[in-house]
PAKE-656789 format. One record per atom (N, C-alpha, C): z, x, y. Coordinates in steps of 0.05 Angstrom, whole numbers, padded with zeros to 5 digits, always signed. Each point is the difference from the previous one (the first is absolute). Layout:
BEGIN
ZXY...
//
This chain:
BEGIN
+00000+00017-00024+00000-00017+00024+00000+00018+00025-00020-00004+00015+00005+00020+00030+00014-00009+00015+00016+00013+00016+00026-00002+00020-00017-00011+00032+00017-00020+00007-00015-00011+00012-00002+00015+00025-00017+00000+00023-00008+00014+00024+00032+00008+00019-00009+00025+00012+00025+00010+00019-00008-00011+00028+00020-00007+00020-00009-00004+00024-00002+00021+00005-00029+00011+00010-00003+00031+00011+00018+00013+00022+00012+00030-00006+00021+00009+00014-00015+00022+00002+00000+00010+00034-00019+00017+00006+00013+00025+00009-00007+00016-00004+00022+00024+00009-00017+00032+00006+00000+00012+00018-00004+00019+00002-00013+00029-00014-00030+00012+00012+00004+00025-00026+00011+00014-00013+00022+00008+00029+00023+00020-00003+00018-00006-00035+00009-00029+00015+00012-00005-00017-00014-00010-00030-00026-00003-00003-00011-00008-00030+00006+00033-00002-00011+00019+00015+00004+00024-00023+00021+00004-00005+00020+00001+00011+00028+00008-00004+00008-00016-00035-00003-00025+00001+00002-00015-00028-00021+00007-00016-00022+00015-00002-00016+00015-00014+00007+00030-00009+00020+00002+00016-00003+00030-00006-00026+00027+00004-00011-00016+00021-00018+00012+00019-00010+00013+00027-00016+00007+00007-00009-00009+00030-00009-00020+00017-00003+00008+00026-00006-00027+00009-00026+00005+00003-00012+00022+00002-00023+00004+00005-00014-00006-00035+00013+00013-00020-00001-00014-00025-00003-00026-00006+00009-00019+00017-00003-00037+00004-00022+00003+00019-00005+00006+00022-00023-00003+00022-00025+00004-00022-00005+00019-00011-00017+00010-00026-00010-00017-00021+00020-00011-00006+00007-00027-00022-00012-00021+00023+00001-00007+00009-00005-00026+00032-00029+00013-00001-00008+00006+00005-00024+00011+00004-00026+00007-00027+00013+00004-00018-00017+00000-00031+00001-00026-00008+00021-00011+00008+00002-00032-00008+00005-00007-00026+00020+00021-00003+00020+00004-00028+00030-00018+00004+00007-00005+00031+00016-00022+00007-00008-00015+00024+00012-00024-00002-00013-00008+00032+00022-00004+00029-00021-00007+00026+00041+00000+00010-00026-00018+00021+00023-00001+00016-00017-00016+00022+00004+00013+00028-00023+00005+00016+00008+00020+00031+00011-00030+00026+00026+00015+00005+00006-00015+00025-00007+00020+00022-00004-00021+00020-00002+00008+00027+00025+00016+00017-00001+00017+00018+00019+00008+00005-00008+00008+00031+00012+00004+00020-00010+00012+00026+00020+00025+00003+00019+00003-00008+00025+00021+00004-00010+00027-00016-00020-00009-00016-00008+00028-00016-00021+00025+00002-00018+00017-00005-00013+00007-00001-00021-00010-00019-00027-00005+00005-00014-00013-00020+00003-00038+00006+00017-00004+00001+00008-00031+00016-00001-00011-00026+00000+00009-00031+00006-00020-00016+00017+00017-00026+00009-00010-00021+00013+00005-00018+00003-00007-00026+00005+00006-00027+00001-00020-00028+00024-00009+00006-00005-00025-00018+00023-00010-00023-00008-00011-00018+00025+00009-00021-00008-00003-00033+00015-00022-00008-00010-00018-00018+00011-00017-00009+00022+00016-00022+00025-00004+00002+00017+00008-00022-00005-00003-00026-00011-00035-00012-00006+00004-00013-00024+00000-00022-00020+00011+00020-00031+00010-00011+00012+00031-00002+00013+00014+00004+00011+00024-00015+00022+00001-00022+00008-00015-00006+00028-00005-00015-00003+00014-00026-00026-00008-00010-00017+00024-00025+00009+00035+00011+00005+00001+00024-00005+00035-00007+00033+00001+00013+00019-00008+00004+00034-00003+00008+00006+00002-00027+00023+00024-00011+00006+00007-00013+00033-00011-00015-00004-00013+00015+00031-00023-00009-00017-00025+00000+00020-00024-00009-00009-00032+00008+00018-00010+00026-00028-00014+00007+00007-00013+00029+00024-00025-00016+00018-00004+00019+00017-00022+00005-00003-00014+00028+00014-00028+00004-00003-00009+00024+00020+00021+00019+00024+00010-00013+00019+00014+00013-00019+00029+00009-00010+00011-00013-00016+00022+00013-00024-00005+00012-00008-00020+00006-00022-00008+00011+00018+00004+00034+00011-00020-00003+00017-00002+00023+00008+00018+00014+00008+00026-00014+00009+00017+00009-00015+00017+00016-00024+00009-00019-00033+00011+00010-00005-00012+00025+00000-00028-00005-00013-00004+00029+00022+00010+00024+00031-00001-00008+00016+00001+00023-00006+00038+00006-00004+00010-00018-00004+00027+00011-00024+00012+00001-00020-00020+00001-00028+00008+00005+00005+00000+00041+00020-00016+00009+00000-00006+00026+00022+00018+00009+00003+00020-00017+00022+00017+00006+00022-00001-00009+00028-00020-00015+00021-00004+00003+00013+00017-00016+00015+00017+00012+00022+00023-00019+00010-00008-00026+00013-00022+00003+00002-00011-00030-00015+00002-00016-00020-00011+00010-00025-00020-00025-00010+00024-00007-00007+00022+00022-00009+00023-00018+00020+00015-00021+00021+00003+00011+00016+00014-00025+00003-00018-00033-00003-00028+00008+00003-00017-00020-00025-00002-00015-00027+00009+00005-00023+00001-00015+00013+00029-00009-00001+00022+00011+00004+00024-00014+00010+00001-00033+00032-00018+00017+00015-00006-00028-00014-00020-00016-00013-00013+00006-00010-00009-00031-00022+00017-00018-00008+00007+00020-00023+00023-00015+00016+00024-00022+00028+00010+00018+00007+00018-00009+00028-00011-00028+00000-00026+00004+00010-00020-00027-00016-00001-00025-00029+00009+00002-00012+00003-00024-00017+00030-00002+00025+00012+00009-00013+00024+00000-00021+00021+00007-00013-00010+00026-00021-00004+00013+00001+00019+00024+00012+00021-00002+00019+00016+00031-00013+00003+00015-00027+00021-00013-00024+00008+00022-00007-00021+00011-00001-00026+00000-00014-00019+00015+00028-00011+00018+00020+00001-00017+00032-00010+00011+00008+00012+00030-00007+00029+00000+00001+00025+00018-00002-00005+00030-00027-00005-00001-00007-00006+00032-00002-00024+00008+00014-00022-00023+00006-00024+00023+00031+00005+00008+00021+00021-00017+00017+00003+00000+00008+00022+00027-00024+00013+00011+00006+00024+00017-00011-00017+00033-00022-00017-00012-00001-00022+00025+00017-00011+00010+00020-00009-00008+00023-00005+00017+00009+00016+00000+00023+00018-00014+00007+00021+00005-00003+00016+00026-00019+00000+00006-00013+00017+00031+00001-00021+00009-00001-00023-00007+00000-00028+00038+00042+00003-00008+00013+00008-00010+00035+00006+00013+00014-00026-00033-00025-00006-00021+00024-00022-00016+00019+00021-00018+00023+00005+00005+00024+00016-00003-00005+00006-00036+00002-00026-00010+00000+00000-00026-00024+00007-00018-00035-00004+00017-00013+00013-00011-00001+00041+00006+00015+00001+00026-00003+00032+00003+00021+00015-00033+00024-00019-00003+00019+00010-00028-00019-00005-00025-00012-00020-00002-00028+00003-00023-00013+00026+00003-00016+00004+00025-00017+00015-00005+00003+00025-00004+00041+00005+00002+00007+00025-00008+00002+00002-00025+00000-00023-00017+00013+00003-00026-00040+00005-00010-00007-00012-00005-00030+00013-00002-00010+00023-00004+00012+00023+00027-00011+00019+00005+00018+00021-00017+00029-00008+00000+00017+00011-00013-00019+00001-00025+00001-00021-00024-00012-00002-00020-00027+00010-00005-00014-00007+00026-00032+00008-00013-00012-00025-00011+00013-00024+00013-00021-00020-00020-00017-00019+00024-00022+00001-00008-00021-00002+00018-00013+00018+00019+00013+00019+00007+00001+00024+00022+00007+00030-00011-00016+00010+00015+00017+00030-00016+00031+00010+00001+00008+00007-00018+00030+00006+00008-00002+00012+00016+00023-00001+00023+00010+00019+00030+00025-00005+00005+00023+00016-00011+00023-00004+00012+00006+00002+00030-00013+00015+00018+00002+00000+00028-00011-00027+00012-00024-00011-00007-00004-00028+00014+00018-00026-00008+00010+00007-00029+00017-00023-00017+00029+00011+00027+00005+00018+00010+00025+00003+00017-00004-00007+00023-00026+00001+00012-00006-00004+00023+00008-00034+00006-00018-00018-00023+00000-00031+00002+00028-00005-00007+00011+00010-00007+00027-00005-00015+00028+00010+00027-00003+00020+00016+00016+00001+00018-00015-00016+00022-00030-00013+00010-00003-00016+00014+00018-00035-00008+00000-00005-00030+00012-00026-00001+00027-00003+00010+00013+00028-00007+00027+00008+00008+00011+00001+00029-00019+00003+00010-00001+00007+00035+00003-00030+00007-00018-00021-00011-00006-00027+00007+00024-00017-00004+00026+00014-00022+00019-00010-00016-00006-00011-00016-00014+00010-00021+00003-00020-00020+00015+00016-00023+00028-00018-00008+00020+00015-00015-00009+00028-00024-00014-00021-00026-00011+00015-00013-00009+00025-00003-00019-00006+00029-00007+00027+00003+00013+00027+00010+00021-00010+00019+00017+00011+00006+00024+00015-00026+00008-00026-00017+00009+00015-00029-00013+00025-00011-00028-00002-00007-00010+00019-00010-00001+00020+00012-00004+00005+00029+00001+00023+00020+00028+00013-00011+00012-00022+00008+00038+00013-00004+00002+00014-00022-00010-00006-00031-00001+00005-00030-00011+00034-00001-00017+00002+00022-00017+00018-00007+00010+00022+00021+00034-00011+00016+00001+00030+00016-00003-00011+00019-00007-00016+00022-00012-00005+00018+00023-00009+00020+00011+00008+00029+00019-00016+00014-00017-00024+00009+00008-00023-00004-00007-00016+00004+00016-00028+00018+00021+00003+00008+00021-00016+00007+00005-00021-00009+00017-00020+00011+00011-00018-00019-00026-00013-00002+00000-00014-00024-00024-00018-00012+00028-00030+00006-00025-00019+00009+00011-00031+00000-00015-00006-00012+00016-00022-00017-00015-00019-00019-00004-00021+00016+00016-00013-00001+00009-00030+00016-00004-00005+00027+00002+00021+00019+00003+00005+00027+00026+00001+00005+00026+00002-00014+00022+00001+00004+00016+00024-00002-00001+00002-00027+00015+00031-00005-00012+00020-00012+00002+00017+00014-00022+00031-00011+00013+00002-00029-00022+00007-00021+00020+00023-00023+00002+00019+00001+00018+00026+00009+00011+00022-00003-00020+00014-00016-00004+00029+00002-00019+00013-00018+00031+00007-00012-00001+00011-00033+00016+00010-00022+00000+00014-00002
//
């Protein structure tokens, strides 16, 4: 039985490659051989004055997880930018083991200040999964989340030697380093 039609959700090159695990110029390429299709909007703010968009799901064949309504949702909220939605596609990608593609939706926020994706993208780099291992950038993102306060990160700094001052959990009472 075929699944009945999606209301088309249109989203960005940037972002189809990113869920490809590609380029964008790699999708412009694809748009152009007519190996996928997208549709050009108009634009005046740009160079060129127009732009794709891809139907989400006339690519869903080459997305390496399965779409849900919950990650649909999400895509679109961080196709428009939103710190969350991007860290929250990352993590599902990187829920089925998927890092290299998990990576740079995970470092996309990360660099727009989401605290909790900069402590991801240390644990990553720490490990090596998706990314090459680098303990100096895994320290770098990792004393940035810490700077921002976010406890955790701040624990591990402390763990590893680091003065770090009181860590708040709650916003009430620091815990003491031991």
């Amino acid at each position: 039985m075929d699944k009945p039609p999606h209301t088309p959700v249109f989203i960005s090159t940037q972002t189809t490659a990113l869920l490809m695990g590609k380029t964008a110029r790699t999708v412009q390429n694809w748009i152009e051989a007519g190996t996928i299709q997208g549709k050009s909007v108009d634009t005046t703010h740009l160079p060129g004055r127009r732009i794709w968009q891809i139907n989400l799901f006339d690519i869903e064949s080459y997305i390496c997880i399965p779409l849900n309504q919950e990650l649909v949702d999400w895509i679109q909220q961080a196709d428009t930018g939103d710190l969350k939605a991007l860290k929250l596609v990352g993590i599902a990608f990187s829920a089925e083991q998927h890092h290299a593609i998990a990576v740079p939706w995970i470092e996309a926020a990360a660099k727009k200040g989401e605290v909790d994706a900069m402590d991801l993208l240390s644990w990553y780099c720490l490990n090596g999964a998706g990314v090459t291992h680098d303990h100096s950038i895994a320290m770098q993102w990792m004393s940035k989340a810490a700077e921002r306060g976010l406890p955790t990160a701040k624990v591990k700094l402390q763990k590893l030697g680091f003065d770090v001052g009181p860590i708040h959990l709650s916003g009430d009472t620091p815990i003491s380093p031991t």
